[in-house]
C-alpha positions in Angstrom: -25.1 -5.8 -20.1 -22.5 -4.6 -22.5 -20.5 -3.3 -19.4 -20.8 -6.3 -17.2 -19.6 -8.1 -19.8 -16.7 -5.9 -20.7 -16.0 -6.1 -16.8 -15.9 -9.9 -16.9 -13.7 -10.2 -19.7 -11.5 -7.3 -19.5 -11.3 -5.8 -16.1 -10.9 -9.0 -14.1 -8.6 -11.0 -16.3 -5.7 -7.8 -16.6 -6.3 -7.1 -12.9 -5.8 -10.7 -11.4 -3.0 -10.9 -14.0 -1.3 -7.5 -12.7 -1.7 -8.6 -9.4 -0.8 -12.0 -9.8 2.5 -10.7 -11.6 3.4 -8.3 -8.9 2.8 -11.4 -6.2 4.9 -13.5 -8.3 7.7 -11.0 -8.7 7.3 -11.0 -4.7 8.4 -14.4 -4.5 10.8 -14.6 -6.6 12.7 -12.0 -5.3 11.9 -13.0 -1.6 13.1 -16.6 -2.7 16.2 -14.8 -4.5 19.9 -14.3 -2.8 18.6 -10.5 -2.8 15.6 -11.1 -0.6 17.2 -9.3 2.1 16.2 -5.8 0.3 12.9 -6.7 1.1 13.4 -5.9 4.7 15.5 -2.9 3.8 19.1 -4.3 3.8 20.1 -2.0 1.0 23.6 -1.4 2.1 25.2 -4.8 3.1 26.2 -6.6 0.4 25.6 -6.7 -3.5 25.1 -4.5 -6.2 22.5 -2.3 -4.0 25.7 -1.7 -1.7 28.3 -1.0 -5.1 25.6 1.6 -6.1 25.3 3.2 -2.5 28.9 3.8 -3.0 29.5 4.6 -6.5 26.6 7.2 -6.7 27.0 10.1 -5.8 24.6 10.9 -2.3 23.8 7.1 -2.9 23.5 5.9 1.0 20.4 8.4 0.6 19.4 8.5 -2.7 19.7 4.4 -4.0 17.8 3.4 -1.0 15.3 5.8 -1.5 14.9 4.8 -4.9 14.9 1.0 -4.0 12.1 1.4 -1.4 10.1 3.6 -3.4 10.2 0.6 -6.3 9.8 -1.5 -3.5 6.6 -0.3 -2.4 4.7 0.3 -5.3 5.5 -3.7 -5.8 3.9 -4.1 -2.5 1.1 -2.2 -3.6 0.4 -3.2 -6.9 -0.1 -6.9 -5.5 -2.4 -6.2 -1.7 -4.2 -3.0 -3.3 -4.5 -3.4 -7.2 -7.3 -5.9 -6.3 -9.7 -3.7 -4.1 -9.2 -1.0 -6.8 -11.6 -3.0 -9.5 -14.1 -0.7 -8.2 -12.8 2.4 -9.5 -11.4 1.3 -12.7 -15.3 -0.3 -13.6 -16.4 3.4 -12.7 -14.1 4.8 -14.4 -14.5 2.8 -17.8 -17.8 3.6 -17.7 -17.4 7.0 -17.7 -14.7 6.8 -20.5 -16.7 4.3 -22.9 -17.0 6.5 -25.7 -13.3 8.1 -25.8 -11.2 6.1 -28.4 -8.1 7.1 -25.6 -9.8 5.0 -23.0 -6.8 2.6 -22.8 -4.6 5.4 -22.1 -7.2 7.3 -19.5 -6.8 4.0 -17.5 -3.7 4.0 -17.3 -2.9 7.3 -16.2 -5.3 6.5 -13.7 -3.8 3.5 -12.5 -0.4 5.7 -12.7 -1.6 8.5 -10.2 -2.9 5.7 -8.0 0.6 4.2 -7.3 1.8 7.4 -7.6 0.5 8.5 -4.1 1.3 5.1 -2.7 5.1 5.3 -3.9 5.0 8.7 -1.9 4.0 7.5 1.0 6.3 4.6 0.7 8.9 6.8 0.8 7.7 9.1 3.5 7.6 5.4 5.7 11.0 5.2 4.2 11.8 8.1 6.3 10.3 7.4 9.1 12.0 3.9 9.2 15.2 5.5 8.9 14.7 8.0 11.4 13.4 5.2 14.0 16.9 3.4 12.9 19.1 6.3 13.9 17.1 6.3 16.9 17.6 2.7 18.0 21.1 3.1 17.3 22.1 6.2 19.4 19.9 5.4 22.3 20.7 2.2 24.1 17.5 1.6 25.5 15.5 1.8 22.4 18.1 -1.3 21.5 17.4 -3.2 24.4 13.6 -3.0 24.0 13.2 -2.9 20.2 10.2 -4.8 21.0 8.5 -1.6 22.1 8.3 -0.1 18.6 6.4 -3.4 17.4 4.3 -3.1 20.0 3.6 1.1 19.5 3.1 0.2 15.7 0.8 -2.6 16.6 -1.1 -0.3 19.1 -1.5 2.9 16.6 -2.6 0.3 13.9 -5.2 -1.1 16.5 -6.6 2.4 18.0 -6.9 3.5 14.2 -9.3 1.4 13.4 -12.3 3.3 15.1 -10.7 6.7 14.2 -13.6 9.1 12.6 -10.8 9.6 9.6 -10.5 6.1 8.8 -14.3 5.8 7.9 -14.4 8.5 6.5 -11.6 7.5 4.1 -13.6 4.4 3.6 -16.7 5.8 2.5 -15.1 7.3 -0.6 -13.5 4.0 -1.1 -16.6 2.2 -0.9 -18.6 4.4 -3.2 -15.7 5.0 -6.9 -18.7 5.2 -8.9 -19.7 8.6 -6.7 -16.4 9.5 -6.7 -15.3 9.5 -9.7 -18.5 11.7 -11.1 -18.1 14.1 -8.2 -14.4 15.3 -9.6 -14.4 14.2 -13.2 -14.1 17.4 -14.9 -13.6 16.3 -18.3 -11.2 19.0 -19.2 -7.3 17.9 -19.8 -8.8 14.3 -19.8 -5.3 13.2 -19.5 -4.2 15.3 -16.4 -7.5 14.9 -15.2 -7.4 11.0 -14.9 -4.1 10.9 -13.6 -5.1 13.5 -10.4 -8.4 11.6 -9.9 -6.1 8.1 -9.3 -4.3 10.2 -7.1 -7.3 11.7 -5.5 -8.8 8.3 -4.8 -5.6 6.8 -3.4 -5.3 9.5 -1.2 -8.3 8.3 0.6 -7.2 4.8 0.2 -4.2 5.6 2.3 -6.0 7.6 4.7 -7.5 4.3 5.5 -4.7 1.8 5.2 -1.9 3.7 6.2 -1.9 2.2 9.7 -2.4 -1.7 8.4 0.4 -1.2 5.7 2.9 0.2 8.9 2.1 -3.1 10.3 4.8 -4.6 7.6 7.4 -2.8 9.7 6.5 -4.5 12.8 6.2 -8.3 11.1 9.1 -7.8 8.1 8.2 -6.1 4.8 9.8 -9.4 3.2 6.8 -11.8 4.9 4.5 -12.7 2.0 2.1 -14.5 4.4 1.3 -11.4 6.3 1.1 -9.1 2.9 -1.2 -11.6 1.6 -3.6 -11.6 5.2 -3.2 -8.0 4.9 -4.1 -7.2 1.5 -7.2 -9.2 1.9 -8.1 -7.9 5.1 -8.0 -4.2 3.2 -9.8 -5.6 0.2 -12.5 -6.5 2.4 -12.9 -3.6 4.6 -13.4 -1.6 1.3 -15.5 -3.5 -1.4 -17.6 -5.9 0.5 -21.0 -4.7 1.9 -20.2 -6.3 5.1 -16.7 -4.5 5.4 -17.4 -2.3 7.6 -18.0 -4.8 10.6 -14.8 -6.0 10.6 -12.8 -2.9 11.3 -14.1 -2.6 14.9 -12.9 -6.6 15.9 -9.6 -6.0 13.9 -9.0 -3.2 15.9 -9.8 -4.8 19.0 -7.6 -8.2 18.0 -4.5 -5.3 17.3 -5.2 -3.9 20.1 -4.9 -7.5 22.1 -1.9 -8.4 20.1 0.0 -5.1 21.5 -0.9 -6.1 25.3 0.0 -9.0 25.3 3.3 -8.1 23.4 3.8 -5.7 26.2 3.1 -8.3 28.9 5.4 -11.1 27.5 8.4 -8.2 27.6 7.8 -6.4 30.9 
């Protein structure tokens, strides 16, 4: 009871406030005269463009840095909610530790650590699909295509053997988190078992958080149908029948994409 309660009056109210903070900050910024870095126009105009100059490898490194901050404000609003799980499990393990504050947040710091990695490996694999577009005509002329590709992969990931697997340790924190707490380094520990656990969360999500790419990383309407489309496939008990229609609807969305441009 004593953990239900703390859960009802701790865990909830400084998630949905995190979250709700990081969805605010969202708007704002998309609502802002610099809600064009959103969809990665870093080097236009504005102070992102000063600093790309200024710096020294700055048309790499600021954009990098920029995305990567980016991202892990995308992720902190569509995946700190579906992550309740783990921090319950998490707390419960910790009760007795007078450092449990800290042990949270170290694991809340490896989780978007891993996310702000893969952010930036996207952020290389946007670039690289840039360069592409702009040396070969043809990619130009049917930009359309990579939508469609990113749609598709999205779609045909959905009944991959990897992505349930991924979402069976997302599903069951609790059993995760006893599995590889080892108790030893507490602080190290809880920092590489946020990390651990978001691995897995990528694994599965990877695919649906490329699908920014395709519909504009600045469109809060589609991180918001996202982020509860992810929260569902992982915490609800009934989760795990919606990946195969998702799938099939992504699947149908890249068709007829292709159909419309042929």
């Amino acid at each position: 009871m004593a953990g239900a309660s703390r859960h009802r009056r701790v865990f909830l109210p400084v998630l949905t406030a995190l979250a709700g903070l990081a969805w605010l900050a969202l708007w704002a910024w998309a609502s802002s005269p610099y809600g064009r870095y959103l969809d990665h126009g870093w080097t236009s105009t504005g102070p992102a463009a000063l600093l790309c100059r200024v710096v020294p490898g700055g048309a790499v490194l600021v954009p990098a840095v920029l995305y990567a901050a980016t991202w892990i404000l995308m992720t902190t609003a569509m995946m700190l909610p579906s992550t309740v799980p783990l921090f319950e499990a998490f707390d419960r393990l910790a009760a007795p530790r007078p450092d449990r504050g800290q042990l949270l947040t170290l694991l809340g710091l490896g989780y978007l650590a891993v996310w702000g990695g893969f952010g930036l490996l996207a952020h290389g694999l946007h670039a690289v699909l840039l360069a592409g577009v702009d040396s070969v005509p043809a990619l130009a002329w049917h930009g359309w295509m990579i939508g469609a590709a990113t749609i598709a992969v999205a779609g045909a990931f959905q009944f991959s053997r990897l992505k349930h697997r991924c979402l069976e340790k997302c599903r069951t924190p609790l059993s995760f988190v006893i599995e590889h707490w080892r108790g030893r380094a507490q602080a190290l520990q809880a920092f590489l078992l946020g990390a651990h656990h978001a691995l897995f969360c990528v694994g599965c999500c990877w695919a649906l958080m490329l699908l920014m790419f395709a519909v504009g990383a600045g469109s809060l309407g589609w991180m918001l149908l996202l982020a509860a489309v992810m929260a569902v496939e992982k915490n609800m008990p009934w989760g795990r029948r919606v990946s195969a229609p998702l799938g099939v609807a992504l699947l149908a969305w890249a068709a007829v994409l292709v159909g419309s441009n042929l």
